[in-house]
LUMDREN-240785 format. One record per residue (C-alpha): residue in three letters; z, x, y. Coordinates in steps of 0.05 Angstrom, whole numbers, padded with zeros to 5 digits, always signed. Layout:
REM residues N
ALAZXY
...
END
This chain:
REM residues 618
UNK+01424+02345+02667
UNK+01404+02306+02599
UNK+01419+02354+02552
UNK+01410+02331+02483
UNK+01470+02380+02453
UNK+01521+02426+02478
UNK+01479+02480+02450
UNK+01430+02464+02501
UNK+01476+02460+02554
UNK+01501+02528+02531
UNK+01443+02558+02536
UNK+01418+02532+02605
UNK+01483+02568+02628
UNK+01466+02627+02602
UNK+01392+02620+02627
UNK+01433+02609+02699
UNK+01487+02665+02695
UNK+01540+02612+02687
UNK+01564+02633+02624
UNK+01594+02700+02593
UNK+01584+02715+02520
UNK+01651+02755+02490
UNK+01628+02783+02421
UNK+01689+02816+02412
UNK+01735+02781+02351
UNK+01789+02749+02384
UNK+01858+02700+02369
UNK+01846+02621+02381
UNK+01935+02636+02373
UNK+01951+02643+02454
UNK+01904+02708+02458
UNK+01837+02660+02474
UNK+01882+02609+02516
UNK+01909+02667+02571
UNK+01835+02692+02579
UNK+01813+02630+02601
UNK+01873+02615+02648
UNK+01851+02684+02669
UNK+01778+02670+02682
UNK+01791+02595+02708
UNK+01838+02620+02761
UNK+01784+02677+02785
UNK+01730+02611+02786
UNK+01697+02645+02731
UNK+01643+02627+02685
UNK+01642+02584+02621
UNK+01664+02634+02574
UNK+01627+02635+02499
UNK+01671+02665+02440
UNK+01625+02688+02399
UNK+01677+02709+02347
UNK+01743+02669+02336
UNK+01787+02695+02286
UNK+01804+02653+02228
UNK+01737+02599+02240
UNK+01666+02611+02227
UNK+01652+02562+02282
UNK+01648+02596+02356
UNK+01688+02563+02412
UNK+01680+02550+02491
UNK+01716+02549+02542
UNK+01722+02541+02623
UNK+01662+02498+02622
UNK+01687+02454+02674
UNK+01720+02509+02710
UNK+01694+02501+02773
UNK+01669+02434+02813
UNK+01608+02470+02823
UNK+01585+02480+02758
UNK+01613+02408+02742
UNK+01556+02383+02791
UNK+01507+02434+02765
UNK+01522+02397+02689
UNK+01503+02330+02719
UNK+01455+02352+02774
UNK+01400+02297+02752
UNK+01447+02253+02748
UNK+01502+02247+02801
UNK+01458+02217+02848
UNK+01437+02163+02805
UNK+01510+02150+02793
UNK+01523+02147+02853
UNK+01464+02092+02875
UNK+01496+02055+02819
UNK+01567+02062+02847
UNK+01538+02039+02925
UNK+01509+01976+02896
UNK+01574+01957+02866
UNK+01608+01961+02930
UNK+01554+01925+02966
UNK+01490+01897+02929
UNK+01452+01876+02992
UNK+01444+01942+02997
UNK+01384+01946+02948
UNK+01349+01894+02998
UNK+01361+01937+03064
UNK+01334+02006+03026
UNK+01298+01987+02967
UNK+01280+02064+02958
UNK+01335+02090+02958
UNK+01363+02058+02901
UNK+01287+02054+02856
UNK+01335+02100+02808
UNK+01380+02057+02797
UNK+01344+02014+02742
UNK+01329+02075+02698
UNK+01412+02100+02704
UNK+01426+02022+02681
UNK+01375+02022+02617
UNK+01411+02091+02605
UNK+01487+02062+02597
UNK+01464+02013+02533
UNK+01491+02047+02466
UNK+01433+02061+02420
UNK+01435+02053+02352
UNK+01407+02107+02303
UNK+01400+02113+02224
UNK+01403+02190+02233
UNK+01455+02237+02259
UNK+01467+02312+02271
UNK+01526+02318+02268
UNK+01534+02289+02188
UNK+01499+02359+02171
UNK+01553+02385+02147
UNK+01631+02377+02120
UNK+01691+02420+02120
UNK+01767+02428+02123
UNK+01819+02415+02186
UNK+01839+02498+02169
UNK+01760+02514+02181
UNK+01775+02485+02254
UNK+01791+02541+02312
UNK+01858+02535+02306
UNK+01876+02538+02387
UNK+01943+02541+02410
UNK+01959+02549+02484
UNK+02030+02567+02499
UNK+02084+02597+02455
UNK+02128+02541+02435
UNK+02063+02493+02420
UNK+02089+02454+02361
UNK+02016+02478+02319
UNK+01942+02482+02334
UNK+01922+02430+02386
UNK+01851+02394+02398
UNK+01841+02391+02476
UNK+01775+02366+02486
UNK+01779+02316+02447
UNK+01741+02243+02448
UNK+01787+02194+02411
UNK+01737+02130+02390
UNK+01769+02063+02378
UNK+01735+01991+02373
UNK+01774+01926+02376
UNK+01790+01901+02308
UNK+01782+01833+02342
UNK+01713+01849+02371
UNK+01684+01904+02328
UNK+01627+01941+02363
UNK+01607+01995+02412
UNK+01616+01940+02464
UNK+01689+01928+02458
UNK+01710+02002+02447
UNK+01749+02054+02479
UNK+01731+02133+02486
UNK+01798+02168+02510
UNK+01817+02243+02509
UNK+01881+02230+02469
UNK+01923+02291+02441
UNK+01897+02322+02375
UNK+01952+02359+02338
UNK+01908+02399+02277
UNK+01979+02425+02240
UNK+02043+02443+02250
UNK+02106+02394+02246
UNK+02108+02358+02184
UNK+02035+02329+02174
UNK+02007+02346+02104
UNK+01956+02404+02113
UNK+01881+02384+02104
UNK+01903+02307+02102
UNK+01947+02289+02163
UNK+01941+02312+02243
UNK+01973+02281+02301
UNK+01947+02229+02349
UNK+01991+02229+02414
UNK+01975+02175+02469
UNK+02005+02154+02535
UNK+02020+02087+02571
UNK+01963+02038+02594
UNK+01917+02080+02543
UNK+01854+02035+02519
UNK+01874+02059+02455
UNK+01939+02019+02448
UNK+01908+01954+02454
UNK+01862+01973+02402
UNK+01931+01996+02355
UNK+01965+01928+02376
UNK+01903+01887+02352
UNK+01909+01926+02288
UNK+01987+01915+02285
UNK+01988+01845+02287
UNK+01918+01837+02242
UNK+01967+01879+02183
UNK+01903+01927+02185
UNK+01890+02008+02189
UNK+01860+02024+02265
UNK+01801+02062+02243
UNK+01791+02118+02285
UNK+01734+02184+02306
UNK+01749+02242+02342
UNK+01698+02267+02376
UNK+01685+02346+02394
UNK+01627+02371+02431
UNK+01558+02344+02443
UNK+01531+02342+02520
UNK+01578+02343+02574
UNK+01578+02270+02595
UNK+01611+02243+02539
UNK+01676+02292+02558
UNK+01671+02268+02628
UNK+01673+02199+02605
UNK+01733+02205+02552
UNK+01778+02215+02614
UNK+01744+02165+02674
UNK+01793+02115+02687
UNK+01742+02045+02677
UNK+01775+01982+02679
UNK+01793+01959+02620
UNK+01739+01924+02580
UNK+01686+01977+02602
UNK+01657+02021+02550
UNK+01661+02094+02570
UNK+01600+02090+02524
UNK+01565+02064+02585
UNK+01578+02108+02634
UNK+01570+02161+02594
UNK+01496+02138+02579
UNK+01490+02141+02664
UNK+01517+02208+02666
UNK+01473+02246+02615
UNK+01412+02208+02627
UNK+01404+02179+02562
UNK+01435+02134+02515
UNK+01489+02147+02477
UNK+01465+02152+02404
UNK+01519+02112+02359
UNK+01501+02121+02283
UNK+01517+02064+02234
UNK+01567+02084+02178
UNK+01594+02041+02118
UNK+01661+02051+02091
UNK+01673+02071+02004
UNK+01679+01999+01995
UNK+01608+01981+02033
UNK+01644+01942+02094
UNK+01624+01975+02159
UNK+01657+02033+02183
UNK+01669+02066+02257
UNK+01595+02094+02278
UNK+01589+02165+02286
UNK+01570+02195+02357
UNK+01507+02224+02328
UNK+01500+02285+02378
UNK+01577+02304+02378
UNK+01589+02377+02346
UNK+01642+02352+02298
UNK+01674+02286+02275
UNK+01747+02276+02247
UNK+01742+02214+02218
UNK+01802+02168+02185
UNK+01848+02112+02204
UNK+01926+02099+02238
UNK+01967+02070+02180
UNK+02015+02008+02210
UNK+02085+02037+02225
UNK+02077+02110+02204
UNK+02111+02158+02250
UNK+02119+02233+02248
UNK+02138+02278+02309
UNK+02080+02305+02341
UNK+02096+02363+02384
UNK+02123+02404+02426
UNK+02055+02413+02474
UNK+02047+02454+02536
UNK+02021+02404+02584
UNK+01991+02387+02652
UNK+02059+02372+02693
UNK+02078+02448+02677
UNK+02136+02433+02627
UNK+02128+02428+02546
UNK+02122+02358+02528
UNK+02175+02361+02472
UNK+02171+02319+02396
UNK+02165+02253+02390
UNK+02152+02196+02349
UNK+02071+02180+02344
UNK+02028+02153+02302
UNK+01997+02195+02242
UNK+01926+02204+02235
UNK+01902+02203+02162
UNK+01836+02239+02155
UNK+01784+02218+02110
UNK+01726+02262+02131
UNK+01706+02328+02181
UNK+01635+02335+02198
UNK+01598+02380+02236
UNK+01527+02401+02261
UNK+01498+02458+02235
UNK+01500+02504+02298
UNK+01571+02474+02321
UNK+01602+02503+02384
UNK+01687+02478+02395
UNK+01698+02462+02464
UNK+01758+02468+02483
UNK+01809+02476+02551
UNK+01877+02498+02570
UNK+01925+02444+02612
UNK+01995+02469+02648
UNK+02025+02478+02716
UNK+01967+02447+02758
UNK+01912+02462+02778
UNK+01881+02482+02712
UNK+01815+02462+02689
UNK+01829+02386+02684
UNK+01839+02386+02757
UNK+01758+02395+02766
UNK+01757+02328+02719
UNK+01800+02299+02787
UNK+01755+02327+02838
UNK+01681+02302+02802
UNK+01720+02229+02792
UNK+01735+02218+02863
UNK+01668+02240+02889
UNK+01633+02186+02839
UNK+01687+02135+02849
UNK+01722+02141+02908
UNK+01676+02089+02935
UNK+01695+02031+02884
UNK+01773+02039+02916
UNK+01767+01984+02971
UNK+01733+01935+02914
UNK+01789+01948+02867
UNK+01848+01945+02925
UNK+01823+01907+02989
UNK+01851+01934+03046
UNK+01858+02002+03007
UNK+01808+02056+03033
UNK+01826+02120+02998
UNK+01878+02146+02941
UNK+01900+02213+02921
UNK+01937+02233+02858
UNK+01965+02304+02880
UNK+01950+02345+02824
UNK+01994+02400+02847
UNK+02042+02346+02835
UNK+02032+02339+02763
UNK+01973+02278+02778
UNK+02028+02223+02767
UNK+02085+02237+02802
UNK+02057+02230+02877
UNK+01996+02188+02896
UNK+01983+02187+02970
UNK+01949+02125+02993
UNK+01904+02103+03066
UNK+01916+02025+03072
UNK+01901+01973+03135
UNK+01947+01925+03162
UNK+01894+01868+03176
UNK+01957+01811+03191
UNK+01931+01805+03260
UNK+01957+01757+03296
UNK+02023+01763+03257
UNK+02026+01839+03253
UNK+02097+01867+03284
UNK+02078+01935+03318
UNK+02107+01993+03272
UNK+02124+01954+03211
UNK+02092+01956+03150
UNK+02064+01890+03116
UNK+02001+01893+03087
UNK+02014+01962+03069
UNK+02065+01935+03011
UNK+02012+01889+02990
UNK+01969+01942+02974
UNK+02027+01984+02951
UNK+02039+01935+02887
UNK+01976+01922+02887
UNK+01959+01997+02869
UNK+02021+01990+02819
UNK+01981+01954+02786
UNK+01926+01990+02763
UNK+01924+02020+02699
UNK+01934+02092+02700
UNK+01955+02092+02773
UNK+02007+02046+02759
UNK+02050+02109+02721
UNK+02055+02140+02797
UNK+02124+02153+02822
UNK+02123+02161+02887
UNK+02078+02133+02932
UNK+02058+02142+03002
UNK+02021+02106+03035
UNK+01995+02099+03107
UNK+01959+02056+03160
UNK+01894+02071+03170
UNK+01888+02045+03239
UNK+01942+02102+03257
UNK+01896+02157+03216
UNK+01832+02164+03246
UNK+01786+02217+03202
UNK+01854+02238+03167
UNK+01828+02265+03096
UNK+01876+02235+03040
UNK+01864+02302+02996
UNK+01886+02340+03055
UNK+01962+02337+03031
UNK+01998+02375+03078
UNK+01966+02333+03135
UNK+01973+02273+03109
UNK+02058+02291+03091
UNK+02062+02306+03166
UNK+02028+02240+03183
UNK+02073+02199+03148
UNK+02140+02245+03159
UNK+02137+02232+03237
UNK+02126+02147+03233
UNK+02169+02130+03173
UNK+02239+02096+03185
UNK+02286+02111+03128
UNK+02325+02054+03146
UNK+02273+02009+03124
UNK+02209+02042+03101
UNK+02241+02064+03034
UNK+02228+02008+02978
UNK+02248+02023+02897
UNK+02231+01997+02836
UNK+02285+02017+02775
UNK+02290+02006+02704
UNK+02209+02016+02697
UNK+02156+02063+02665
UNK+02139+02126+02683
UNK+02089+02175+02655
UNK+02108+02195+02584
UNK+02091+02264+02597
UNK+02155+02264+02654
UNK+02232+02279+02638
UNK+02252+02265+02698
UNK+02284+02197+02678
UNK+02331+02180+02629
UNK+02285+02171+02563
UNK+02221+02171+02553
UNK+02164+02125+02592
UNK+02228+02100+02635
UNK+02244+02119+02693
UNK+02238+02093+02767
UNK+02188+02099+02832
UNK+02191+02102+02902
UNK+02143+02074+02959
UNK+02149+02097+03027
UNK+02104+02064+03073
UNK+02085+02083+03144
UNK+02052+02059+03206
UNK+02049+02054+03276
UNK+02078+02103+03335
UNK+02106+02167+03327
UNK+02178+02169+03321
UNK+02197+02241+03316
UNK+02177+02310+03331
UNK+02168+02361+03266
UNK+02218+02415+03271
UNK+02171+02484+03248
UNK+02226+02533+03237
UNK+02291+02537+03210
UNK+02352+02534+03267
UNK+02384+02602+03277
UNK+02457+02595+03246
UNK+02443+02528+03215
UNK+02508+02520+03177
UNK+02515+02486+03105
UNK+02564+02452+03069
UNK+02599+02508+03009
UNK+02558+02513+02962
UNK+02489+02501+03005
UNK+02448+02560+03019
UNK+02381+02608+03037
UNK+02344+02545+03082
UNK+02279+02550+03081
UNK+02214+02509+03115
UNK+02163+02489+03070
UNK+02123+02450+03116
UNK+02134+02413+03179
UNK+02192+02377+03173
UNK+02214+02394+03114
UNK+02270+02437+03087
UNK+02282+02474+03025
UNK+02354+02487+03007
UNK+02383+02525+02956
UNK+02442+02489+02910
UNK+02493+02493+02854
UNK+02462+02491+02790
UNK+02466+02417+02763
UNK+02518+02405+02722
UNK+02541+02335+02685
UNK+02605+02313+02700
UNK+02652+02260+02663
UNK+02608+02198+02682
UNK+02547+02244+02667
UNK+02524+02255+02725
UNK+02527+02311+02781
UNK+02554+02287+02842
UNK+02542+02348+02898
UNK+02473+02323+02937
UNK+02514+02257+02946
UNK+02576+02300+02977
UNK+02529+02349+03019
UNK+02499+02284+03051
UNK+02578+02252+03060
UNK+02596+02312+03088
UNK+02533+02327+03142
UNK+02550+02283+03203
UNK+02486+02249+03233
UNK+02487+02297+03295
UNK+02483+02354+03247
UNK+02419+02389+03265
UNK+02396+02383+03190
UNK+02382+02308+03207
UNK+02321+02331+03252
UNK+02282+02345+03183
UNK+02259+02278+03166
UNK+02257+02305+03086
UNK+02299+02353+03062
UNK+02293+02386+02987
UNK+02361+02415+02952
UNK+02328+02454+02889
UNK+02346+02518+02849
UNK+02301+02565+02892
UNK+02293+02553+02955
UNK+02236+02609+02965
UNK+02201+02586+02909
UNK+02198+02527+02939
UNK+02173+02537+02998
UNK+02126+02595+02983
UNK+02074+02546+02988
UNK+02042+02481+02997
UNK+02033+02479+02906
UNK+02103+02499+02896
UNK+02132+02454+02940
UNK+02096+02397+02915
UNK+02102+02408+02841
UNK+02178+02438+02842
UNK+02199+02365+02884
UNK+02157+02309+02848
UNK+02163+02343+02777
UNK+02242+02340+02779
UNK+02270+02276+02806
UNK+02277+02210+02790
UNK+02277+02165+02855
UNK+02324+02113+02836
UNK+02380+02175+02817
UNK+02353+02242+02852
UNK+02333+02209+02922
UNK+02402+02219+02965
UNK+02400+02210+03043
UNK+02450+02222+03107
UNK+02491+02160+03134
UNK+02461+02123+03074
UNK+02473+02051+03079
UNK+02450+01994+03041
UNK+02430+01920+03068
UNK+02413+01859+03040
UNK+02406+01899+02970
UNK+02354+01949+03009
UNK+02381+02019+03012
UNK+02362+02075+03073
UNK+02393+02124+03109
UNK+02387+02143+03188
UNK+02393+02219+03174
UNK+02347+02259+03125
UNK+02313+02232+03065
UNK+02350+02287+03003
UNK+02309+02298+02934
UNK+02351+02334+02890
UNK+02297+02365+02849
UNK+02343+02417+02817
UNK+02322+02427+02744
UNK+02366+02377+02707
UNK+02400+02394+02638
UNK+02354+02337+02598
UNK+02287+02372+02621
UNK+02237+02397+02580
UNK+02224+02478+02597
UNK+02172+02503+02633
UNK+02115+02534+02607
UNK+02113+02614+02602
UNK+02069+02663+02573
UNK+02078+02708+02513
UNK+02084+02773+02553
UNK+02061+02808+02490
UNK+02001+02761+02491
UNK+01994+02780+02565
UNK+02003+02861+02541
UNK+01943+02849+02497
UNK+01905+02810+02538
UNK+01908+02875+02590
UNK+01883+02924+02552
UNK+01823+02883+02533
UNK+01801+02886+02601
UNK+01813+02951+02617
UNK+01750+03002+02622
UNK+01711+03014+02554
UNK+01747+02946+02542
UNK+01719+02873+02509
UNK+01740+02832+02573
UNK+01723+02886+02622
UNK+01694+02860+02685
UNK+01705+02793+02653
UNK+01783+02784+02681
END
């Protein structure tokens, strides 16, 4: 819908019992964070603190929580979006069914940027320490903002048309940033934001920079879209909330021109990245599970924090998947799930697991269209598509990917995971399907390699005929190599195992997956699991299809972690003729995974018991 403020969108939630008021006082300090983990995994409503200890300024939460109220947000909209989205993909469209698309002119007019003299949210100024002050997990490294809509223009081309919208970390305090005047600005890899800072780098200048909180829904939705580069998120987000996006004109102390202000946000931290100044931001619970730890980023010097006068503080919680970001997932494949095949050709579908941790496995449906040339059962085109996917922006951080023919995979659902596993387990060859890239980047967020933003990846593509069956249980007296224990299935075909803790020998490295798959002979009956997973807990593993998934693509590193029996290498290309090994034991350089405060979690209890704040609410 085209709300005009997040207070209206507030309140049409309320008028449609999708929101909860809590009037009760309570901590933005973990105690606000584990109710809405609480309420989010229930597929609650959006939850309204009325009352936040410490701020005058109320907050919100879980307002994405669940895909349906995501759609109810931009019910006007979506299918506008959408018309737009079809006539990308095929404009002679509009000729065949001229009505269906008679929307689509209004959505475009939407998407331009509007300047205005005027804005709401310039009522009003105040101090970072005013701010909700919301910290998620116990060993956050401060107060965190997590909705946050980072706004950057090119210092080469200055203007709304040459900018970038990005939710980019938001440290408030904490570390070493001086209070009131400093906060941290933390972002990833093949960001829009670090072209932006590398213009500014090489021009000697500040990046001028606006954070963003609140204001209607469609600007949040935009911040994290992944638009090819050179496409203002401004644009889509004018599509999405059915109006444009009002930009309002500042001037700097000095009269030059400044960043413009989102005029209908609910706040505005406004300042600038000096060049070359570095301070540790962190640590941060984040959305692979684990704490990202402190590092090195660029400090934020702010000038100004404005605010409307009836401000609500969104905000969201991110950790072990799926957490409310993974509704942000679901809404952006629905609207752009066509667009893949005009990205990709060849490519009809992609899936970033977000039980995996969203980067570390992307399952992909190709099409082998080398006809006459096509060999039965070996993948060619498939690899095309496979680099080709590599890259693209964000997608290019995946680590492993699968990908499969579609010709093999009629009406197979890429976001059904466990079918799609199965698929690919019974017609890949691990003598030749396996292919590695080393020495590249991975997802800064992911410890799995040996430093930060480096690490390695892994493609396994499949076609053609099925080559094995799928053992479904474990074989009665399977016997292990010492050490090896407790096997247990996690799906089809694949086997859990239980290890040796890892520990670094005198080369730094641990050695024992590479013995256990010297010493299993290829007749062993192990070698009938065409992927087999050596890990600390086997049951935990293989309690389910989200433990699986996250324990094994969370903790390895493909070019070090993936092992294999009667491993042989040819022509520089590695594979094996037994089972595929992951050792995705937790290694010794990993960041730890995220926990609650159990006396958080005490609290948190008694608020919902009977006669209690949260009762009925969790």
């Amino acid at each position: 819908m085209g709300y005009r403020s997040l207070r209206a969108c507030v309140d049409d939630l309320d008028r449609h019992g999708h929101l909860v008021r809590i009037d009760a006082e309570l901590d933005p300090s973990l105690e606000i964070a584990e109710i809405q983990r609480r309420v989010y995994a229930a597929g609650g409503p959006a939850l309204y603190f009325s009352r936040v200890r410490g701020s005058a300024f109320p907050m919100l939460g879980n307002l994405f929580g669940t895909l349906e109220r995501a759609r109810f947000l931009f019910r006007d909209a979506l299918v506008g979006v959408q018309r737009l989205i079809e006539l990308k993909v095929d404009p002679g469209q509009a000729l065949l069914h001229p009505l269906r698309y008679l929307s689509v002119p209004r959505t475009a007019l939407c998407m331009l940027p509007k300047r205005t003299r005027s804005a709401a949210v310039l009522a009003c100024q105040t101090q970072l320490s005013a701010l909700p002050q919301l910290k998620s997990w116990p060993d956050d490294g401060g107060a965190f903002v997590t909705l946050p809509q980072v706004y950057t223009e090119d210092p080469d081309e200055p203007g709304p048309m040459h900018s970038n919208l990005g939710m980019y970390r938001i440290q408030l305090s904490g570390g070493r940033y001086t209070p009131e005047r400093e906060i941290g600005i933390h972002y990833q890899l093949h960001r829009g934001i670090g072209v932006h800072h590398t213009a500014a780098l090489r021009r000697g200048e500040k990046l001028r920079v606006n954070v963003f909180v609140g204001g209607p829904p469609a600007m949040t939705l935009a911040a994290v879209m992944p638009l090819p580069e050179g496409l203002p998120e401004l644009l889509f987000a004018g599509a999405l909330g059915r109006r444009r996006v009002r930009m309002c004109e500042m001037q700097a102390a000095d009269g030059s021109r400044a960043l413009p202000v989102y005029a209908d946000a609910d706040f505005c931290i406004s300042g600038y990245i000096e060049p070359g100044r570095m301070l540790p931001e962190g640590p941060f619970g984040d959305h692979l599970g684990y704490y990202s730890l402190a590092h090195d980023f660029p400090v934020f010097t702010v000038e100004h924090v404005y605010h409307r006068e009836d401000a609500i503080w969104p905000f969201t919680v991110v950790g072990r998947p799926p957490q409310e970001d993974t509704t942000f997932g679901e809404l952006i494949h629905e609207l752009t799930g066509p667009l893949i095949p005009t990205v990709v050709p060849g490519v009809r579908a992609v899936h970033a697991v977000d039980a995996a941790g969203v980067h570390p496995l992307l399952l992909a449906i190709g099409s082998e269209r080398y006809s006459p040339y096509a060999k039965a059962d070996h993948p060619q085109e498939l690899l095309t598509q496979a680099n080709a996917l590599l890259g693209q922006g964000q997608i290019s951080l995946a680590k492993y990917l699968f990908i499969i023919d579609a010709g093999d995979a009629d009406g197979l659902d890429v976001q059904n995971v466990s079918e799609f596993l199965q698929h690919l387990l019974v017609r890949f060859d691990p003598r030749r399907d396996l292919h590695f890239q080393t020495e590249t980047t991975i997802d800064t967020l992911d410890y799995s390699g040996p430093e930060m933003n480096r690490g390695s990846k892994l493609v396994i593509a499949a076609r053609g005929s099925v080559k094995r069956t799928l053992p479904t249980s474990v074989p009665s007296g399977l016997t292990l190599p010492s050490g090896f224990s407790e096997p247990r299935l996690c799906l089809p075909g694949v086997l859990a195992l239980r290890a040796p803790a890892y520990v670094r020998g005198s080369d730094g490295s641990d050695h024992s997956v590479e013995r256990l798959c010297e010493a299993l002979p290829i007749t062993h009956p192990i070698n009938t699991f065409p992927l087999v997973v050596v890990c600390d807990d086997s049951e935990f593993c293989a309690r389910n299809l989200n433990n699986f998934l996250w324990a094994t693509f969370t903790r390895s590193n493909p070019a070090v972690d993936v092992q294999g029996v009667a491993a042989a290498t040819r022509d520089k290309h590695w594979g094996c003729a037994g089972s595929l090994v992951i050792d995705a034991r937790k290694k010794p350089w990993y960041a730890p995974p995220l926990i609650e405060d159990p006396r958080i979690s005490a609290r948190v209890d008694a608020l919902a018991k009977p006669g209690g704040p949260l009762y009925g609410i969790i």
